[in-house]
C-alpha positions in Angstrom: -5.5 41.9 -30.3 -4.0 39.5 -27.6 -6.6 38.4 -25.0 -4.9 36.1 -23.3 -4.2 37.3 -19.6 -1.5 35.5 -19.3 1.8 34.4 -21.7 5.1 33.4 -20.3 8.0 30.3 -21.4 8.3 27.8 -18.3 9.4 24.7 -18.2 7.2 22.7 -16.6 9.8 19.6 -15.5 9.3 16.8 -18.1 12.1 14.9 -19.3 12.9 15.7 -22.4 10.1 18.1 -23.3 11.7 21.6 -24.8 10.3 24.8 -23.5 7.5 26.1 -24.6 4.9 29.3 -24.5 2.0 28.9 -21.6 -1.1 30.8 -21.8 -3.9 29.2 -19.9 -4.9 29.2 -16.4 -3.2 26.0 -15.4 0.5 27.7 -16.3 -0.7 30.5 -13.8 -0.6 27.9 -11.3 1.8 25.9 -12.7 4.0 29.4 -12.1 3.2 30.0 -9.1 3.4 26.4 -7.1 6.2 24.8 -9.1 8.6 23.3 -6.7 12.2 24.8 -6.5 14.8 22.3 -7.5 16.2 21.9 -3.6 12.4 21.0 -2.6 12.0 18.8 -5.7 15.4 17.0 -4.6 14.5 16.9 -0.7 11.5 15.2 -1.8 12.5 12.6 -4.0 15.1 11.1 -1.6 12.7 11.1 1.3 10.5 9.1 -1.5 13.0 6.9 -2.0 14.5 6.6 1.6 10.7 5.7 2.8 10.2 2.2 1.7 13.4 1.7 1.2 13.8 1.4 5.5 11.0 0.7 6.1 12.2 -3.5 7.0 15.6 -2.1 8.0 15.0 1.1 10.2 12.4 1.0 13.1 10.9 4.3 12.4 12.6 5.0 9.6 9.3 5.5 7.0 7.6 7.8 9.8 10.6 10.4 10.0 10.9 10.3 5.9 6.2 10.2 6.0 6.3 13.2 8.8 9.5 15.6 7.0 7.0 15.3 4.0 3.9 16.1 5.8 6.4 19.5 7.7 7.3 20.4 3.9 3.4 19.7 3.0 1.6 21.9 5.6 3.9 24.5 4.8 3.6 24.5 1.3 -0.4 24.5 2.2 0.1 27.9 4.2 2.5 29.7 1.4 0.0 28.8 -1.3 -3.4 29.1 0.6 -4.4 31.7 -1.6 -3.4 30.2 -4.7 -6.2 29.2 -7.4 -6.2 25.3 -7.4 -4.0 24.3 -4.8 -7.3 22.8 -2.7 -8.8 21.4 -5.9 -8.1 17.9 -5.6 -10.2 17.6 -2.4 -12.9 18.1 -4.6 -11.5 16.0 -7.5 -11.0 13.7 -5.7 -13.3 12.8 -2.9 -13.8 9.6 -2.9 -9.7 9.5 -1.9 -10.3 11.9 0.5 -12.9 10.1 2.2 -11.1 6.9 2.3 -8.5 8.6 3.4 -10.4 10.3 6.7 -13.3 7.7 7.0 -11.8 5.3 9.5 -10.2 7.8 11.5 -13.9 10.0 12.0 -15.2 6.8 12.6 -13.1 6.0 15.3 -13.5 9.7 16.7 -17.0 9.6 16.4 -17.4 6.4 18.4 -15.3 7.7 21.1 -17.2 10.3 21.7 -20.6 8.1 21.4 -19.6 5.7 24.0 -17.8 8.2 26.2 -14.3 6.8 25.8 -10.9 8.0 25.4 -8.4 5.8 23.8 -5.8 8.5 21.6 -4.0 5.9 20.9 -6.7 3.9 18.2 -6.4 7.0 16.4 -2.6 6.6 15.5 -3.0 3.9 12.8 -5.6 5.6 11.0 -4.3 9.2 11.2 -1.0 8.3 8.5 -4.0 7.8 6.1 -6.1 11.4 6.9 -1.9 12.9 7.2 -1.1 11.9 3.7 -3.9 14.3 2.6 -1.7 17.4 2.4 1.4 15.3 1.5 -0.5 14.6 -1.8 -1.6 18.1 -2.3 2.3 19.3 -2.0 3.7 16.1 -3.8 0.9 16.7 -7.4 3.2 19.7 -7.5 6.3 18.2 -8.2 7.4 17.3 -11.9 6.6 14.1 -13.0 10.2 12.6 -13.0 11.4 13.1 -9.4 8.5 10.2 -8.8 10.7 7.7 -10.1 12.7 7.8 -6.8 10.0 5.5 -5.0 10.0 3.2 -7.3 13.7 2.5 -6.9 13.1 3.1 -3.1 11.0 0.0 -3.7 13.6 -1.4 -5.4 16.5 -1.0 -3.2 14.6 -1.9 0.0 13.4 -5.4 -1.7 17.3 -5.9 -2.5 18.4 -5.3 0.6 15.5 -7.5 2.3 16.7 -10.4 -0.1 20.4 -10.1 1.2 19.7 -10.1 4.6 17.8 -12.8 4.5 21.1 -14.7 2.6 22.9 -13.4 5.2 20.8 -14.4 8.1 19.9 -17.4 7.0 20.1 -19.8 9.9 21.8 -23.4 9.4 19.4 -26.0 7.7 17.0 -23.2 6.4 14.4 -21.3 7.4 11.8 -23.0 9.3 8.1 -22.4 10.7 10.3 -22.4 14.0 12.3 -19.6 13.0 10.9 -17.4 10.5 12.3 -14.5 8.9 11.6 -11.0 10.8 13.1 -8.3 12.5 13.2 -7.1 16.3 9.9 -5.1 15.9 7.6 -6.7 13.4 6.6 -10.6 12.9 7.1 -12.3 10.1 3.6 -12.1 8.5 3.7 -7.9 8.1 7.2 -8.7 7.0 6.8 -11.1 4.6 4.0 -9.4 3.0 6.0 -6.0 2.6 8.5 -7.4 1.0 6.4 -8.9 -1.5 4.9 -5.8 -2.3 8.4 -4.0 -2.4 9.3 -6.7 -5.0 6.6 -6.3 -7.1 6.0 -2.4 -6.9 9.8 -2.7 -8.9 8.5 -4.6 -11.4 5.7 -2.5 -12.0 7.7 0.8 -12.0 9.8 0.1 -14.6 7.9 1.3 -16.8 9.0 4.4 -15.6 12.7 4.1 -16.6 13.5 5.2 -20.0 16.9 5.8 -19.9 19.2 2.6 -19.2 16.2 0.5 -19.9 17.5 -2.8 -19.6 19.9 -1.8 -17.3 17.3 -0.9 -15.3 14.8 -4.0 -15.9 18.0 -6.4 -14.6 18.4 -4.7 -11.1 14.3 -4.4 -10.7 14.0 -8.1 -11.6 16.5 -8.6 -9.5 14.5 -6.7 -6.8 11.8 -9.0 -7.5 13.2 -12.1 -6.9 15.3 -10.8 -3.7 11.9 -9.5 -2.3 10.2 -12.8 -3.6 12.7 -14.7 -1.6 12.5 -12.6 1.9 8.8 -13.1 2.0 9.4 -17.0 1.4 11.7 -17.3 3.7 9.3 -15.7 6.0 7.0 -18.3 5.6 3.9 -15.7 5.2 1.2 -17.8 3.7 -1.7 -15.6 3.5 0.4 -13.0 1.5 1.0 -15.2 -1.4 -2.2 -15.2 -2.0 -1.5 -11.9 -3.7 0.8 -13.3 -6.4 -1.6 -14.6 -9.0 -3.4 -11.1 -8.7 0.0 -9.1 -8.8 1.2 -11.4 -12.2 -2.3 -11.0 -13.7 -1.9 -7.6 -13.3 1.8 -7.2 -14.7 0.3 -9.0 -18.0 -2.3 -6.4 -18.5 0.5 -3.4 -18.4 3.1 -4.6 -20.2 0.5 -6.4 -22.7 1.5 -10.0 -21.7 -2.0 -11.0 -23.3 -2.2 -9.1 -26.5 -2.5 -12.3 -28.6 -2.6 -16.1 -28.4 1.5 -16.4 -28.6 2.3 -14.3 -26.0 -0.6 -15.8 -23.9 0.9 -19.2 -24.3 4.4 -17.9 -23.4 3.2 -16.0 -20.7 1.2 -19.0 -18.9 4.2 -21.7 -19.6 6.4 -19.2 -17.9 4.4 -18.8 -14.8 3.3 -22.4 -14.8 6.8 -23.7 -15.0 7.8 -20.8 -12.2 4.9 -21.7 -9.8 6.0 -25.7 -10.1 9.4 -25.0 -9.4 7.8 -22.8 -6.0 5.3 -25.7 -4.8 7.9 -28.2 -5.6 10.2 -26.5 -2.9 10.6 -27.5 0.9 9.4 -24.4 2.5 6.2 -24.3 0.3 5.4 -27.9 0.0 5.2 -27.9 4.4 3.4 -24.6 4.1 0.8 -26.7 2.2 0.7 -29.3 4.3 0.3 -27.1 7.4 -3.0 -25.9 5.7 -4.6 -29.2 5.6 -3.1 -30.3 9.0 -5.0 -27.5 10.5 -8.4 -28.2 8.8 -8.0 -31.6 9.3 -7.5 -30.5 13.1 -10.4 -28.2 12.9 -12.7 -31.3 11.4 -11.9 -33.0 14.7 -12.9 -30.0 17.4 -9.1 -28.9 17.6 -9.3 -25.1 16.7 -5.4 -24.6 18.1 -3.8 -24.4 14.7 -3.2 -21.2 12.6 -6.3 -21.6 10.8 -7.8 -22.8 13.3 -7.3 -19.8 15.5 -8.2 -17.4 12.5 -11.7 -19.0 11.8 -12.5 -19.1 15.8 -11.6 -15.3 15.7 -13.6 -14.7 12.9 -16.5 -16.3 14.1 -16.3 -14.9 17.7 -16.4 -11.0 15.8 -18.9 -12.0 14.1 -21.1 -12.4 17.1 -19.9 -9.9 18.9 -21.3 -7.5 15.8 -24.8 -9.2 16.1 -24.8 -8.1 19.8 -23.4 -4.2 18.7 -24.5 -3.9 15.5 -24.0 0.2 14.7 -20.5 0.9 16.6 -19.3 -2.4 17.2 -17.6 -3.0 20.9 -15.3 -0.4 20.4 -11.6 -0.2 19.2 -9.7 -1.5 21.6 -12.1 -3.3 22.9 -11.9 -6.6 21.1 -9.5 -8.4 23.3 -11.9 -8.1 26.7 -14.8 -8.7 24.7 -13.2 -12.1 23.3 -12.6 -12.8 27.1 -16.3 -12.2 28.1 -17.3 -15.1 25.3 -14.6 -17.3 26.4 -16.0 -17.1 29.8 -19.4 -17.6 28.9 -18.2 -20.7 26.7 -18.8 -19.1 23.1 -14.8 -19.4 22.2 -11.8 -21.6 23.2 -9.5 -19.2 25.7 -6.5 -19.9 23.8 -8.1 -18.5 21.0 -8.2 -14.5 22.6 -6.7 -12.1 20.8 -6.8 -8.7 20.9 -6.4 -8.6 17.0 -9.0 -10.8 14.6 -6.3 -11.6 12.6 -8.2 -9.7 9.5 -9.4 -6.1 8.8 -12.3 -6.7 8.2 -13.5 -8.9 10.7 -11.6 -6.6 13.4 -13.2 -3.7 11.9 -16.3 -5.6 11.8 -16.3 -6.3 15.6 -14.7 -3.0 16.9 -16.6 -0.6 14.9 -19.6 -2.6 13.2 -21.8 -1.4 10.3 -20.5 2.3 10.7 -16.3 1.2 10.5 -17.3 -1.7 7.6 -18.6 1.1 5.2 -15.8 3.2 6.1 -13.7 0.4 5.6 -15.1 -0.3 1.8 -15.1 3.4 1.4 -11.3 3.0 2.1 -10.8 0.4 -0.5 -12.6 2.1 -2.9 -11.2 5.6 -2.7 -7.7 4.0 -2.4 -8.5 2.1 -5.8 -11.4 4.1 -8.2 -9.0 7.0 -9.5 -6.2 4.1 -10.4 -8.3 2.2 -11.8 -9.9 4.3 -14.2 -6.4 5.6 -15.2 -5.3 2.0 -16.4 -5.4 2.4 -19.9 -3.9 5.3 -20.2 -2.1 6.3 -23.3 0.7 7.7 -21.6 3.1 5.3 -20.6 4.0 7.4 -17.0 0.3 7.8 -15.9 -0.5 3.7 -17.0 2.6 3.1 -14.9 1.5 4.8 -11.6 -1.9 4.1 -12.3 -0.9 0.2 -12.4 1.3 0.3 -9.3 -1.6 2.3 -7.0 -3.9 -0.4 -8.0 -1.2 -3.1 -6.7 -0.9 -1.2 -3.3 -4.6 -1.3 -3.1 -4.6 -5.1 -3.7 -2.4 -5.8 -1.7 -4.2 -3.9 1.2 -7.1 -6.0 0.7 -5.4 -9.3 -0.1 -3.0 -9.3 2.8 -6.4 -8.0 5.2 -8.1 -11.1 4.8 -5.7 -13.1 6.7 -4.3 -10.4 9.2 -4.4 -6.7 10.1 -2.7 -4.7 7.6 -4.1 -1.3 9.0 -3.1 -1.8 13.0 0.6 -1.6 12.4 2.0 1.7 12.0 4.9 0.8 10.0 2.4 -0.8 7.7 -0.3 1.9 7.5 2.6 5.0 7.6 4.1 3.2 3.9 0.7 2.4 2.5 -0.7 5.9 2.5 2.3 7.4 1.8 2.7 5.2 -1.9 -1.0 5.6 -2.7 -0.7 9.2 -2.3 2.0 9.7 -4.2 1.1 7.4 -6.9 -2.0 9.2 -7.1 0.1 12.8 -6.7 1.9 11.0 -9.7 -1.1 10.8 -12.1 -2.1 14.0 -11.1 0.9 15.8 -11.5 1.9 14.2 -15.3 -1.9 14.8 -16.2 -0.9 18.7 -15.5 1.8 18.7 -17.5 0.4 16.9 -20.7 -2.4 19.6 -20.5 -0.3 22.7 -20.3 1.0 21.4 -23.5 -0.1 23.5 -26.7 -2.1 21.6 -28.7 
């Protein structure tokens, strides 16, 4: 006699899977939160239209981040009841911690040394906002995520062009960078990077017009590429051995000895050609102008500045150890060392010019382990998806560890997590990457055996 509580045909939204007979309790819930195609639709172009704007629209990423979150919080309320729609905060909770750490932090310290700043909490709220973005999103079949990676795509092509077409007369210079009216050319540079590679790494998701597909994403790449050169953002190149290293390891660049050997003649003879060009070669130089400054007692160079900041939060954390001087703080607290002699004036900021010595400062020992908690949340779950056997999940897995890197690269040298144009697309791709993973894992286990 038939036990099963359960049997009904669905299709559950993979490409090119036939229907087929669902008797478990995932294709109850699979039933009952399936997205309708409008909602399915809506939500891949918002995907796509986020970081494809995100350079090009001030704002633009926040409207597509905060129609998601609308669709998201009502999704929550319609499926409240439903078995398993909550799950993944206790699936994963080392995302959701990373996710609200900072922002409690902040809250907490607030309240501990009577202040009441809103505004520090704006940054860190995207990350603790994308929560129930990714609990709607891990609904959606697995194929309407391939818009973000064309989003990532289109936005890197469209960076590259303008920066052909605004390309001032004699080049690009450390005079006049490469930025828009309401970002500098560091947060710039280094999202464009990332848009190029994140198009690189997605193709793995195209299946149909493969190499169709792989021609428009290199050519993403090298559009992207160009933007953040022309931007002149040093720090965020520091990323590009990690992001190639990583592009071997998916698509199996070092499987043997040959394709080693290819591999690392192509990327040496690509990095010559890079270092051999102007832009790069006075990029270079400028680093060992400044330490040769800084050898002498002349701090007022770009590294110099960045090493006087980093020294200057690091006192400041010896004298507040627990809760640092307080977000927000940073900048009169740099003036109250300048006066007593401790730091150059010049050098003041009200940034440290890297996350984790501004966390380290602002919010001390509590903010730094909220900070690795951060990183590692944002990174664990990608990580130990990598070697997937299925190509979608190895893809997503592979381009959430990218967005991680870049997070932590790009923080050494400046503060990815202040701006909100910054923080509003990096939690918004690392929860839907992750809502990716999820999602396809679904699938592949509602199928029968």
């Amino acid at each position: 006699m038939e036990t099963t509580a359960y049997r009904q045909t669905c299709d559950v939204g993979v490409p090119d899977t036939p229907k087929f007979e669902l008797d478990s309790p995932v294709s109850l819930i699979l039933k009952n939160m399936r997205f309708s195609p409008v909602a399915a639709w809506s939500a891949a172009l918002l995907l796509f239209l986020a970081p494809a704007v995100n350079l090009v629209w001030r704002g633009g990423t926040g409207y597509c981040f905060f129609l998601l979150l609308a669709m998201a919080l009502y999704a929550a309320v319609r499926n409240r009841h439903v078995s398993g729609y909550f799950s993944p905060l206790r699936d994963y909770p080392w995302f959701v911690a990373g996710m609200c750490g900072l922002l409690l932090a902040s809250i907490v310290q607030q309240a501990v040394y009577g202040m009441w700043n809103p505004r520090q909490f704006d940054a860190y709220s995207r990350f603790a906002l994308a929560i129930p973005i990714f609990l709607m999103l891990r609904q959606m079949p697995a194929r309407y995520f391939r818009s973000i990676g064309w989003g990532c795509a289109v936005g890197a092509l469209v960076l590259g062009g303008l920066a052909l077409l605004q390309r001032p007369a004699g080049g690009w210079t450390d005079a006049d960078r490469l930025n828009n009216d309401y970002t500098n050319a560091i947060p710039y540079g280094d999202t464009a990077l990332l848009l190029a590679f994140l198009s690189v790494f997605t193709i793995g998701w195209d299946g149909k017009y493969r190499k169709l597909a792989t021609c428009l994403k290199l050519a993403a790449l090298i559009a992207g590429g160009f933007s953040s050169y022309s931007s002149g953002t040093r720090g965020g190149w520091v990323a590009i051995p990690v992001f190639v290293i990583m592009l071997g390891v998916q698509y199996g660049w070092f499987a043997n000895a040959k394709r080693v050997a290819v591999a690392g003649a192509i990327v040496l003879v690509v990095a010559g050609g890079l270092v051999a060009t102007p832009r790069i070669e006075q990029r270079i130089h400028d680093f060992s102008a400044d330490i040769s400054r800084l050898t002498k007692g002349d701090p007022n160079s770009s590294t110099g500045i960045r090493l006087e900041l980093w020294r200057a939060s690091t006192h400041l954390f010896t004298e507040h150890p627990v809760y640092g001087v307080g977000k927000g703080r940073l900048e009169s607290s740099m003036e109250q060392l300048s006066k007593q002699g401790f730091m150059p004036e010049l050098v003041v900021n009200e940034r440290a010019h890297s996350d984790f010595f501004s966390t380290l400062a602002e919010s001390g020992a509590v903010g730094i382990v909220c900070l690795f908690v951060f990183y590692y949340g944002s990174t664990v779950y990608f990580w130990r998806r990598r070697k997937s056997t299925d190509p979608f999940i190895r893809t997503a897995a592979f381009s959430g560890m990218a967005v991680s890197a870049s997070t932590i690269v790009f923080g050494l040298t400046i503060d990815v997590l202040v701006p909100i144009m910054v923080t509003v697309l990096v939690s918004l791709l690392s929860a839907t990457l992750l809502a990716a993973i999820d999602a396809r894992e679904r699938e592949i286990a509602s199928t029968p055996r």
